[in-house]
Structures are given as structure tokens and as C-alpha cells.
KOLROSE-426691 format. One record per residue (C-alpha): residue in three letters; x, y, z. Coordinates in nm, 3 decimals. Example, Ala and Ser with C-alpha at 12.3 -4.5 7.8 and 13.67 -1.06 7.14 Angstrom:
<node><r>ala</r><east>1.230</east><north>-0.450</north><up>0.780</up></node>
<node><r>ser</r><east>1.367</east><north>-0.106</north><up>0.714</up></node>
***
This chain:
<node><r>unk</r><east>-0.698</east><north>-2.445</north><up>-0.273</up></node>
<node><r>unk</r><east>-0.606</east><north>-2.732</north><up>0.008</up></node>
<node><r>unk</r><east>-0.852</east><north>-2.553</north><up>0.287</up></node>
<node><r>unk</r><east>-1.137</east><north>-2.451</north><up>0.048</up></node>
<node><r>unk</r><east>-1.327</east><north>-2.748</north><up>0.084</up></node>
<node><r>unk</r><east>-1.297</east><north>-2.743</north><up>0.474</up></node>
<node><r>unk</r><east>-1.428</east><north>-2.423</north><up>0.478</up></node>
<node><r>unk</r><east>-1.767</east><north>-2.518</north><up>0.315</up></node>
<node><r>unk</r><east>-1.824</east><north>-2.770</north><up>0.542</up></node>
<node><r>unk</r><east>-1.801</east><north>-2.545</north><up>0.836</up></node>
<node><r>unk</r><east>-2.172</east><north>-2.479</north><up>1.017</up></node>
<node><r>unk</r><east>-2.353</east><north>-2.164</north><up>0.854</up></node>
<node><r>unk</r><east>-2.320</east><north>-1.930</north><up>1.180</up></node>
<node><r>unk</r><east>-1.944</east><north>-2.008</north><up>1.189</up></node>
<node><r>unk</r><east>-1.843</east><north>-1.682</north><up>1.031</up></node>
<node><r>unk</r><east>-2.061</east><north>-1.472</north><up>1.240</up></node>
<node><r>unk</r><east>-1.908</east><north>-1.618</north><up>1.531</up></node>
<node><r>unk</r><east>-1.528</east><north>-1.516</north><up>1.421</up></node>
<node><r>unk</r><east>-1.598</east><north>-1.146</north><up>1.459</up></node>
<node><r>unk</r><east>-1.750</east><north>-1.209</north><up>1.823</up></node>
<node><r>unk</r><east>-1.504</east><north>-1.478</north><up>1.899</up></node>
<node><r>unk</r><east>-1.220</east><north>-1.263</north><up>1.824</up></node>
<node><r>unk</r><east>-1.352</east><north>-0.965</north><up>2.085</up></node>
<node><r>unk</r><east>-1.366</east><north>-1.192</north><up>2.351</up></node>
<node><r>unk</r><east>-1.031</east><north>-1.342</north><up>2.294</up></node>
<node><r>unk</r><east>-0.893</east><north>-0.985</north><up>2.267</up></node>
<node><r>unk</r><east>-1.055</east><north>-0.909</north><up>2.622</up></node>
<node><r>unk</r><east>-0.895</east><north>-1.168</north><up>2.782</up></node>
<node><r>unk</r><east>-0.586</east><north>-1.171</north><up>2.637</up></node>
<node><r>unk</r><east>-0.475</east><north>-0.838</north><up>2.827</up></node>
<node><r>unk</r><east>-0.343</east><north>-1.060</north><up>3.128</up></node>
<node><r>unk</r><east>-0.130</east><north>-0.790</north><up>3.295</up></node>
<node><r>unk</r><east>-0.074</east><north>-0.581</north><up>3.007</up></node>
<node><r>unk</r><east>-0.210</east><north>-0.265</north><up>3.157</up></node>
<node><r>unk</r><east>-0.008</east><north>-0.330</north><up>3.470</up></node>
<node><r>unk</r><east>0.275</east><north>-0.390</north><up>3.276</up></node>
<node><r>unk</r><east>0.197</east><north>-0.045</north><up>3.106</up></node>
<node><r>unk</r><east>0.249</east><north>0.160</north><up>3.446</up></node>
<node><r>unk</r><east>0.542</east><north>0.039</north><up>3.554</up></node>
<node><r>unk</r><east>0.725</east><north>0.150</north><up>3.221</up></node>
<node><r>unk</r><east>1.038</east><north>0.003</north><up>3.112</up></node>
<node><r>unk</r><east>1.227</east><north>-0.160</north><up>3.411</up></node>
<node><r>unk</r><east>1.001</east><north>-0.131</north><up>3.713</up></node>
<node><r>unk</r><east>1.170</east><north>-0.209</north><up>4.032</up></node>
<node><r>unk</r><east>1.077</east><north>-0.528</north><up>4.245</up></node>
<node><r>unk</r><east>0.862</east><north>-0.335</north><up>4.530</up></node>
<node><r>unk</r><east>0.669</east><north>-0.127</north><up>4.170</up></node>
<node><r>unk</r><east>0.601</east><north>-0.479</north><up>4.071</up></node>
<node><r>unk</r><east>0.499</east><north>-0.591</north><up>4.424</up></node>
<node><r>unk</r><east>0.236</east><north>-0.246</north><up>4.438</up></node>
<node><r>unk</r><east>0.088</east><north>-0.401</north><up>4.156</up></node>
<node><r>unk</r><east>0.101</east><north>-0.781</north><up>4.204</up></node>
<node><r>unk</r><east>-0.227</east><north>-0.948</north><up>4.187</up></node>
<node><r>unk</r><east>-0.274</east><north>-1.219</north><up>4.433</up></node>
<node><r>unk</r><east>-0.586</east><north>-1.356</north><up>4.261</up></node>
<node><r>unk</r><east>-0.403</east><north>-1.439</north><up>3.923</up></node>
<node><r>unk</r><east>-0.089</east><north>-1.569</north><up>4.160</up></node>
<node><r>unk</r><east>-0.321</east><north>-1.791</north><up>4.260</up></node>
<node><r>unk</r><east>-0.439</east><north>-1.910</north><up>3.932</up></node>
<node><r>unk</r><east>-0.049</east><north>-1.938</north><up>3.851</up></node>
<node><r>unk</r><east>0.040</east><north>-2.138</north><up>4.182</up></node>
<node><r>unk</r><east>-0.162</east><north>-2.410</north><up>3.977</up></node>
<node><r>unk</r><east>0.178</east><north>-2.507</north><up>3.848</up></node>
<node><r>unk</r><east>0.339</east><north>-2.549</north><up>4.168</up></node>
<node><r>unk</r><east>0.020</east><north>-2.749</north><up>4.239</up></node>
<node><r>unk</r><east>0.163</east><north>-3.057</north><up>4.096</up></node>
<node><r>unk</r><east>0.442</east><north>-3.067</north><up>4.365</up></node>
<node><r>unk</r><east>0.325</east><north>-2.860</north><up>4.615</up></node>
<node><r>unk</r><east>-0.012</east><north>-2.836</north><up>4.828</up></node>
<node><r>unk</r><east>-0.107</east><north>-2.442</north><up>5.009</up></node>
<node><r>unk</r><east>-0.401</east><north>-2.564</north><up>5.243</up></node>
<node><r>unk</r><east>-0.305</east><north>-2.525</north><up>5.620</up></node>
<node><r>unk</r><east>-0.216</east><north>-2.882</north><up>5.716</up></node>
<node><r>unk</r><east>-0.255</east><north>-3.022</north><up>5.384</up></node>
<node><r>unk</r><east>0.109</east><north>-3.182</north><up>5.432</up></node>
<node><r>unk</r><east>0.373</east><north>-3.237</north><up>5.145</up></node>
<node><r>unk</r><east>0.341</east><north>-3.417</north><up>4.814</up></node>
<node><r>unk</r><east>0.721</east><north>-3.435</north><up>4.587</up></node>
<node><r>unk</r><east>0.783</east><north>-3.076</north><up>4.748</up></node>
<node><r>unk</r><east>0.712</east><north>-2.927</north><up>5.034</up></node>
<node><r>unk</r><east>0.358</east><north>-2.756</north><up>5.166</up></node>
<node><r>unk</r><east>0.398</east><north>-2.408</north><up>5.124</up></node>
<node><r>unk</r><east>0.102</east><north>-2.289</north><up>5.404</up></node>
<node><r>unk</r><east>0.260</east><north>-1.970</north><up>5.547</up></node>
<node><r>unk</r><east>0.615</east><north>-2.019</north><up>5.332</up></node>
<node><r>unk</r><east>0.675</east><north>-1.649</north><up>5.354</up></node>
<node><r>unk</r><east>0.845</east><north>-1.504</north><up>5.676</up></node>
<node><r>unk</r><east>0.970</east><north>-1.893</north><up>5.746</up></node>
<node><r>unk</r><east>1.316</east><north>-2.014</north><up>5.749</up></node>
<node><r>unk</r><east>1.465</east><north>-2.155</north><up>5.422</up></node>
<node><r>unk</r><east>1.444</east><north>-2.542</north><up>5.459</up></node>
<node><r>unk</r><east>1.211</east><north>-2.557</north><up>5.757</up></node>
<node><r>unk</r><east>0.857</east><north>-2.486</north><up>5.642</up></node>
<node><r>unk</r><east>0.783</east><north>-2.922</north><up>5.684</up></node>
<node><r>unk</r><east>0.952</east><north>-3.085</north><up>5.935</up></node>
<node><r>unk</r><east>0.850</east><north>-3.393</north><up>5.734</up></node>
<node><r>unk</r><east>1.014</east><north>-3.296</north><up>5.401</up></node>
<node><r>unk</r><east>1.356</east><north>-3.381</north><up>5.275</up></node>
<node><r>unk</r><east>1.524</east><north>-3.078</north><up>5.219</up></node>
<node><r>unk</r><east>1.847</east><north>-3.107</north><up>4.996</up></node>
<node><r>unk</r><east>2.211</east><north>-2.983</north><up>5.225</up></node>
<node><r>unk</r><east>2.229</east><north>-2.755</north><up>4.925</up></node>
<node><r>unk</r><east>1.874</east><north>-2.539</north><up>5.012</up></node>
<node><r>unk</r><east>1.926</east><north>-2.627</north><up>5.439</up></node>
<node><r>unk</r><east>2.265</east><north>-2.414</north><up>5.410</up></node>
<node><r>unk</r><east>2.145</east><north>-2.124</north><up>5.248</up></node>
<node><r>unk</r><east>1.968</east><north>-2.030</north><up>5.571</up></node>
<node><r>unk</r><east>1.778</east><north>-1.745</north><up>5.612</up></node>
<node><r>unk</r><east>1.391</east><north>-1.678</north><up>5.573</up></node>
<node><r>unk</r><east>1.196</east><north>-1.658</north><up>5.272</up></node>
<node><r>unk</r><east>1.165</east><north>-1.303</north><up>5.204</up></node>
<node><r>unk</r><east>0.948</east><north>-1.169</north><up>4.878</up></node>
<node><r>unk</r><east>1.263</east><north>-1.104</north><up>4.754</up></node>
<node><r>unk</r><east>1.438</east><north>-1.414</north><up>4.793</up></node>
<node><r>unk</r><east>1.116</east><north>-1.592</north><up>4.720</up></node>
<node><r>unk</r><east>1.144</east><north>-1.369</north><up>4.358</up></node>
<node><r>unk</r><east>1.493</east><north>-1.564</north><up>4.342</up></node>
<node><r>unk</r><east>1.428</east><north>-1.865</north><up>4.389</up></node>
<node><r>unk</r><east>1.073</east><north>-1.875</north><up>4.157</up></node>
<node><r>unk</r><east>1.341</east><north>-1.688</north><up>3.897</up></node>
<node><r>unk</r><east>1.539</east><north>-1.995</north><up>3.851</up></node>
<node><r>unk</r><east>1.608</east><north>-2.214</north><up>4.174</up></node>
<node><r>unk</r><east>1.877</east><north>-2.432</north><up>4.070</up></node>
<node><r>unk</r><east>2.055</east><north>-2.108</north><up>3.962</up></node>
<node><r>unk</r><east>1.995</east><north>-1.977</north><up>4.283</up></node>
<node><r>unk</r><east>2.085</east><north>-2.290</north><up>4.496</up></node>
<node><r>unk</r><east>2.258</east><north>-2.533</north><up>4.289</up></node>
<node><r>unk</r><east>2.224</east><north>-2.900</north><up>4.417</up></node>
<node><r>unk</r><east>1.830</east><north>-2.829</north><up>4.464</up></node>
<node><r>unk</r><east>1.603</east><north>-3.135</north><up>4.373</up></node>
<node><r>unk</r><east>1.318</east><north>-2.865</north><up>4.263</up></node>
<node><r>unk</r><east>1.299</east><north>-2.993</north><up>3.911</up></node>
<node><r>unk</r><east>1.161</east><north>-2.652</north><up>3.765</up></node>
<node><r>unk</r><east>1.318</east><north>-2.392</north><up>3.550</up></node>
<node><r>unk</r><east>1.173</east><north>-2.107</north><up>3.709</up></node>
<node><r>unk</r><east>0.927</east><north>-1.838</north><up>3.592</up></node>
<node><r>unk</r><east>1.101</east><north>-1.526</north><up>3.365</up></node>
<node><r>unk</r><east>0.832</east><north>-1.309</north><up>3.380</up></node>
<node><r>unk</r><east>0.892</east><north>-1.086</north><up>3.659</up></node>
<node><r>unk</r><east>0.512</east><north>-0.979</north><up>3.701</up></node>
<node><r>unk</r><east>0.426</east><north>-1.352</north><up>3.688</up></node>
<node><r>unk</r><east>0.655</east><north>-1.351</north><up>4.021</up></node>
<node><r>unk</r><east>0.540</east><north>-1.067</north><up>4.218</up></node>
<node><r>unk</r><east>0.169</east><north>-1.214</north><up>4.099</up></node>
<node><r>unk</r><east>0.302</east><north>-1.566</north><up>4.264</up></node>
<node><r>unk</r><east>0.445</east><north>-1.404</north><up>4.582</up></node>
<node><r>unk</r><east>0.153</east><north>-1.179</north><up>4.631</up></node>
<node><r>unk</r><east>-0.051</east><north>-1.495</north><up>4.655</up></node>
<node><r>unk</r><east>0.175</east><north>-1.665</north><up>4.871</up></node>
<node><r>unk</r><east>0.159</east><north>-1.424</north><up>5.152</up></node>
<node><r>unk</r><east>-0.233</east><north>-1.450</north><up>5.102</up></node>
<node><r>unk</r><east>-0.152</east><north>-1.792</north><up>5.248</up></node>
<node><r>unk</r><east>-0.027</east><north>-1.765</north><up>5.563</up></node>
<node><r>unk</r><east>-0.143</east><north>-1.746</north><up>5.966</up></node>
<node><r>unk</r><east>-0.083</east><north>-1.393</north><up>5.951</up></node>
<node><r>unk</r><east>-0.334</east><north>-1.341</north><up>5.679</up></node>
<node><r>unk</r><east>-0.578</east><north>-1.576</north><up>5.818</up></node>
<node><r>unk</r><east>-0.598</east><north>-1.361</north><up>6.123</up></node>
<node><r>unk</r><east>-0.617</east><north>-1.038</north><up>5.920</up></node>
<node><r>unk</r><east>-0.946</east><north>-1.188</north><up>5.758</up></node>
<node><r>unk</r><east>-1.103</east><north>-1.308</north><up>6.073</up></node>
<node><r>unk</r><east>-1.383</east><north>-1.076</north><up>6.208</up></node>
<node><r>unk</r><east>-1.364</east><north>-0.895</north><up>6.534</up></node>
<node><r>unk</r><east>-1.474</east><north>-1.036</north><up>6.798</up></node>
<node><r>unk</r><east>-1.647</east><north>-0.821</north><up>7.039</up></node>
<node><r>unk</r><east>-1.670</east><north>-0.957</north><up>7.401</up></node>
<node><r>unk</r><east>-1.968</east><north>-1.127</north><up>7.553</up></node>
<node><r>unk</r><east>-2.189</east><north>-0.827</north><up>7.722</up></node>
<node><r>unk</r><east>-2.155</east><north>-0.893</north><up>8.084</up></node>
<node><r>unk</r><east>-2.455</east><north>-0.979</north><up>8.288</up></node>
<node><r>unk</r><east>-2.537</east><north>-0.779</north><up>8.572</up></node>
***
């Protein structure tokens, strides 16, 4: 047997850990899979949006990381900042970035829906871009993505702020 003498070498509590290895793996390996469950067999983009969750978009933005900063004011890196992307015209979220012709005349703003698009496969969408990625397939992955983006924006900076109540006046 080619693994048999492997196996002996292993440390004594190694089998006991499989057992509680493989519960923890199962856990964690769920990653949407009851979402997925209640939308049922071709959920619609706003079902997927009702269920998008921002926190795991976030986790997944750390692909776009490599190209792409989200910090207010962080500035570009190979693409543009994406700091309050959504509800922004297409092309004009850095004025310092060099947008390709190809993604300046699509005009418009970046709309979940267009954003779901463009993360689907952007040089399908606008051929000619210079965003050297093949897109994510997995629609929940998207809405997950897009929920996150909007988490990243002025609008939901403000939403977060507390009240502020007014000074008391003296008399």
C-alpha cells in the first residue's frame, strides 16, 4: 500500500482530530447555501439583492483589492477608487484615472444593476475595457459585492453618523 507507511507516521491524536476537523469544515462550508435555498431555482436580481450580504461582499471585494482601493480618499491604484461608485456616473468616479473611450461612452450611472453587469463579465459588457478580469458567475457572489459597495459610499456614511442634538441654549 503506497500511503500505509505515511499513515503511521502521522501524530497519535491525528485521527481524533478528523472527526472534529470535518464538523468544522462542514460549518463553514455553507457560504450562502441557505440563502441560496430561499430564493429557489432562478431568483430574480432584487430576491438576490433582499438577501445580499454586505459583510461577505466585503470579504469578496478582497479581489478587487489588488486593483482597486474603497477608503474615502484613498485614490486609485491600476483601477480606479471605488469610494461611493454606486449612484456615480460611468467613467467619472476619479478624475485622476484613465478611463478607456470604450467605458467613458457608455454613459450613464452605476446602478446595482449595471454594476451586476459589469462584475458579470466587463469586457462582455463594454468591449475595449482595460479591466483585466473575467467577471464573477455567481450571481449571489454579485448582489453580495454590490451590497457592499453601497456600504461604501457618502450616503451611507451619513446614515451611520449619530444624531446630533443641538447645543441647549443658555438663558
Amino acid at each position: 500500500m503506497r500511503f500505509g507507511p505515511m499513515i503511521h507516521r502521522l501524530p497519535p491524536l491525528f485521527p481524533l482530530l478528523l472527526p472534529t476537523l470535518a464538523v468544522f469544515l462542514g460549518a463553514c462550508s455553507d457560504e450562502g447555501g441557505e440563502r441560496r435555498r430561499s430564493l429557489g431555482e432562478a431568483p430574480r436580481f432584487d430576491d438576490l439583492m433582499r438577501v445580499a450580504d454586505a459583510e461577505r461582499g466585503g470579504r469578496l471585494f478582497g479581489r478587487c483589492a489588488a486593483c482597486h482601493t474603497i477608503e474615502r480618499g484613498a485614490g486609485d491604484r491600476n483601477g480606479p477608487g471605488l469610494f461611493d461608485v454606486m449612484g456615480k456616473p460611468v467613467a467619472g468616479n476619479s478624475r485622476r484615472f484613465g478611463y478607456t473611450a470604450s467605458l467613458r461612452s457608455l454613459g450613464g450611472v452605476w446602478t446595482p444593476e449595471r454594476m451586476d453587469a459589469w462584475l458579470t463579465a466587463p469586457a462582455a459588457m463594454v468591449p475595449g475595457t482595460s479591466m483585466h478580469f473575467s467577471g464573477l458567475p455567481d450571481a449571489l457572489d454579485r448582489a453580495d459585492l454590490i451590497a457592499f459597495l453601497r456600504t461604501r459610499s457618502l450616503a451611507a456614511e451619513v446614515a451611520t453618523q449619530p444624531e446630533r442634538q443641538p447645543a441647549p441654549r443658555e438663558p
